[in-house]
Backbone bond lengths (Angstrom), bond angles and torsions (degrees), N, CA, C in turn:
res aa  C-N    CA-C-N  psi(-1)  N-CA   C-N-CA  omega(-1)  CA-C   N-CA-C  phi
1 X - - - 1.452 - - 1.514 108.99 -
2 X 1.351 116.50 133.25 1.611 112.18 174.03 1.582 97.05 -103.68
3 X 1.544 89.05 134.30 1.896 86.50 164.12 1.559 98.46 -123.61
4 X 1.153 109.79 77.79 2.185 113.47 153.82 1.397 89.44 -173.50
5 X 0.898 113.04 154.47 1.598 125.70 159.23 1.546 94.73 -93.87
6 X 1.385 117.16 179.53 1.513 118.92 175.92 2.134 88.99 -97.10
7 X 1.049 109.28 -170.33 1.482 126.22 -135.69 1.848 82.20 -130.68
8 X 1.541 118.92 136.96 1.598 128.48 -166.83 1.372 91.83 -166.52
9 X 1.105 100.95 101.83 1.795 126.05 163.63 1.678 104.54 58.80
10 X 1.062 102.30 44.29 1.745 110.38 157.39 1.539 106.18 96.17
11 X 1.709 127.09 -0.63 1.392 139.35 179.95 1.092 110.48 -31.97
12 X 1.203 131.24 160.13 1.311 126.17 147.08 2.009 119.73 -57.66
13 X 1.316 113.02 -169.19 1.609 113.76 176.95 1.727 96.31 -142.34
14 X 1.256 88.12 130.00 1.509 79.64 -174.93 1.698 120.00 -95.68
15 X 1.236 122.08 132.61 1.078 94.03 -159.60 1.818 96.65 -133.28
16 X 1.161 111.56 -134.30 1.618 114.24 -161.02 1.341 123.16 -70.44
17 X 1.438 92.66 -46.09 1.626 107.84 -176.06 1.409 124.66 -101.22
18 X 1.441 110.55 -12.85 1.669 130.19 176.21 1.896 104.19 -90.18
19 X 1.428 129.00 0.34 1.232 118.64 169.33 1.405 114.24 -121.51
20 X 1.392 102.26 168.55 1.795 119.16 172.44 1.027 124.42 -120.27
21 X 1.377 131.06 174.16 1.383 129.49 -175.51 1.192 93.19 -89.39
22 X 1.590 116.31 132.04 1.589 129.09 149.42 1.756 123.39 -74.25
23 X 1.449 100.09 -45.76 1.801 111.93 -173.55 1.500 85.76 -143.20
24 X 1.701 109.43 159.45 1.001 114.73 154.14 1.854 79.98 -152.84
25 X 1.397 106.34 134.32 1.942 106.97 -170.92 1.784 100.25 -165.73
26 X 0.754 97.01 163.64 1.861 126.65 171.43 1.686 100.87 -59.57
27 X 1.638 91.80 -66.25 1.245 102.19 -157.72 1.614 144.32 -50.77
28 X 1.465 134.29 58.87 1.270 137.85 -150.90 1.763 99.51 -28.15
29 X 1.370 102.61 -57.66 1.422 107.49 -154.88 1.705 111.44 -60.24
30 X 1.499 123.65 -11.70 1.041 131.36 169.02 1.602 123.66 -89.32
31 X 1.382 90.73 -51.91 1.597 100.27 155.11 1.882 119.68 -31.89
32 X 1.413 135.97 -49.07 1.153 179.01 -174.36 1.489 86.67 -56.92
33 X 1.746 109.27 -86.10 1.353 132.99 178.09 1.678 114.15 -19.65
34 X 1.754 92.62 -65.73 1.498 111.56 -168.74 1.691 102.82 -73.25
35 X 1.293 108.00 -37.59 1.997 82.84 169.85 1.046 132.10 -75.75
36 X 1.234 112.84 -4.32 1.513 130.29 -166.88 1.193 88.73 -68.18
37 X 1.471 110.96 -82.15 1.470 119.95 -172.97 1.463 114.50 -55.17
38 X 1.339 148.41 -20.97 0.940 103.37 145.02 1.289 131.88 -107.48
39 X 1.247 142.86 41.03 1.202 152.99 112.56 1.632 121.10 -28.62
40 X 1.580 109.42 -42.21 1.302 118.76 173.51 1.476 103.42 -78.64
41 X 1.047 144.02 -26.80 1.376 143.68 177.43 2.215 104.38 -85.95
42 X 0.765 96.73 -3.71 2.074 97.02 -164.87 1.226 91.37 63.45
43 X 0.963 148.96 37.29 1.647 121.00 146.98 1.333 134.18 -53.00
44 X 1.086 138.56 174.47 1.631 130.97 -159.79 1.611 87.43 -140.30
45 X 1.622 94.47 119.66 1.836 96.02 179.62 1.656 101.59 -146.35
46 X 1.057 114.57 169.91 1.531 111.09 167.14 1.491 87.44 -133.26
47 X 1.665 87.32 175.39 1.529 111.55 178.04 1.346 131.93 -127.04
48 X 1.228 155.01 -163.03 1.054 137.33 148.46 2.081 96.36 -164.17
49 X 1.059 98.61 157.37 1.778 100.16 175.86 1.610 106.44 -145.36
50 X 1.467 117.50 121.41 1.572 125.97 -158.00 1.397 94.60 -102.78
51 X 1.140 130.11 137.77 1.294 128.18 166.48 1.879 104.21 -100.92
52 X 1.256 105.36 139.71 1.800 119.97 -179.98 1.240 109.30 -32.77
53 X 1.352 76.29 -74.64 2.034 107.02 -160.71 1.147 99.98 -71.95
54 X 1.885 136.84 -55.34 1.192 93.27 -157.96 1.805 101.97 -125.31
55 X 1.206 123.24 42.50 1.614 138.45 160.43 2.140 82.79 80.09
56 X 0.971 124.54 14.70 1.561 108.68 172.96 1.037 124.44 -71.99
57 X 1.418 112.80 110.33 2.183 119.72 173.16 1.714 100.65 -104.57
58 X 1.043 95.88 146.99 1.221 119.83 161.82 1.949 133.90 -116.48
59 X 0.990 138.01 172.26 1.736 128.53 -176.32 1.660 79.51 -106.11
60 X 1.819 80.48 -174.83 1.231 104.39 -174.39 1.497 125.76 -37.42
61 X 1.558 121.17 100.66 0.991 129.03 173.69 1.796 123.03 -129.28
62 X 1.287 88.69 149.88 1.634 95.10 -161.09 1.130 127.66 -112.90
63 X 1.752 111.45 -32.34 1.363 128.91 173.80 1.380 101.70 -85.41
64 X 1.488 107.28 91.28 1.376 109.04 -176.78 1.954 111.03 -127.50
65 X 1.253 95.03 -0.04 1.878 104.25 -159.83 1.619 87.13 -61.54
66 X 1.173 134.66 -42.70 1.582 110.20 -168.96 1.052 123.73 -109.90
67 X 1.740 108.24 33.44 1.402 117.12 174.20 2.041 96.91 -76.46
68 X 1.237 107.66 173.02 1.265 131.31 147.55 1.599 151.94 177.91
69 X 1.325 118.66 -158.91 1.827 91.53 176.91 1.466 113.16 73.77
70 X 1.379 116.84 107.31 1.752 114.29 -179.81 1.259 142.78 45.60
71 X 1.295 123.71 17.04 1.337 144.55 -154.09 2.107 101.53 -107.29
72 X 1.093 89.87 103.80 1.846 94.70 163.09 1.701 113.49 -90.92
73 X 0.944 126.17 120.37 1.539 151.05 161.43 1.757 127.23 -59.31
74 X 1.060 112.30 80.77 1.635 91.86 -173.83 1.620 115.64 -100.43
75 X 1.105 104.77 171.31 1.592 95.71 -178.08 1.902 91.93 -163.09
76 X 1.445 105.67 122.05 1.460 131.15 -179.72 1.041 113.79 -130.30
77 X 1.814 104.53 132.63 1.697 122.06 -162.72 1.876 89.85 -132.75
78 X 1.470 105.40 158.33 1.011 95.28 174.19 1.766 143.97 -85.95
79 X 0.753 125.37 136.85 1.782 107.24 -154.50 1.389 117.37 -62.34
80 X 1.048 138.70 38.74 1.208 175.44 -89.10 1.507 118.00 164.94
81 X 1.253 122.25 -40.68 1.545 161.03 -148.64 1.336 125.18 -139.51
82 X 1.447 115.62 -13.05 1.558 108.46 -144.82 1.884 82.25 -88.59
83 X 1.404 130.95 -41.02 1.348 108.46 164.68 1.434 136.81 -24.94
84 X 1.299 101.58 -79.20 1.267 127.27 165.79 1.782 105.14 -20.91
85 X 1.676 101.64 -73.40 1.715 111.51 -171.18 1.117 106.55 -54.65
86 X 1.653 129.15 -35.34 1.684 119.28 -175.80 1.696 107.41 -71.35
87 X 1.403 109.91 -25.25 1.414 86.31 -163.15 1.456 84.36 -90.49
88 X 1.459 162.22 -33.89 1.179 149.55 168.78 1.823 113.68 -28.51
89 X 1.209 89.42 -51.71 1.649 102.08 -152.70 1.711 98.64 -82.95
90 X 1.456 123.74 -5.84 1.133 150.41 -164.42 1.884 107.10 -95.65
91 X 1.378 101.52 -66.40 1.049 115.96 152.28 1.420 140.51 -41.14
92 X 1.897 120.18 -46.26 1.057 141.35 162.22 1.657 128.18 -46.28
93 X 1.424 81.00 -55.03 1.596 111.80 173.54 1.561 108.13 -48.26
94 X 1.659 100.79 -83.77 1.616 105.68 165.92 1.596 114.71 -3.46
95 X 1.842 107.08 -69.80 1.459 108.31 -141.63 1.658 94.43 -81.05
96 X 1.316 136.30 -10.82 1.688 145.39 162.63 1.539 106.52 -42.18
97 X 1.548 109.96 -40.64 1.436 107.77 -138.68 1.759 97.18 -113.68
């Protein structure tokens, strides 16, 4: 799991204790959805992906659509943001479905 992003024209870094959970879901293909958008916005998020069975996380990862089977999804914005990111990721969602 990474908790900072690196630092782009004086930003903040987001790190452990300054963020919140945006998603935590099953769903890769939504997971996918929600970084997209904010990726399309520059937002600053980290990630993490838990595996069931055997406690495996990983950082920011993206190529995730043909993962499956036991897999938790997280997605952290900074609390600072976390408005902003719900109604993005809110929005995003919507236009999937």
């Amino acid at each position: 799991l990474r908790v900072k992003l690196s630092v782009k024209g004086g930003t903040a870094m987001l790190h452990y204790f300054n963020r919140e959970e945006l998603y935590c879901g099953t769903s890769a293909e939504k997971f996918d959805v929600i970084c997209a958008a904010l990726d399309d916005e520059k937002m600053e998020y980290t990630t993490k992906i838990v595996n069931g069975s055997f406690g495996f996380s990983a950082g920011r990862t993206r190529s995730t659509t043909n993962l499956s089977g036991g897999r938790l999804f997280y997605i952290y914005v900074s609390k600072k943001q976390i408005e902003e990111a719900a109604f993005l990721m809110n929005r995003a969602v919507r236009r999937e479905t």
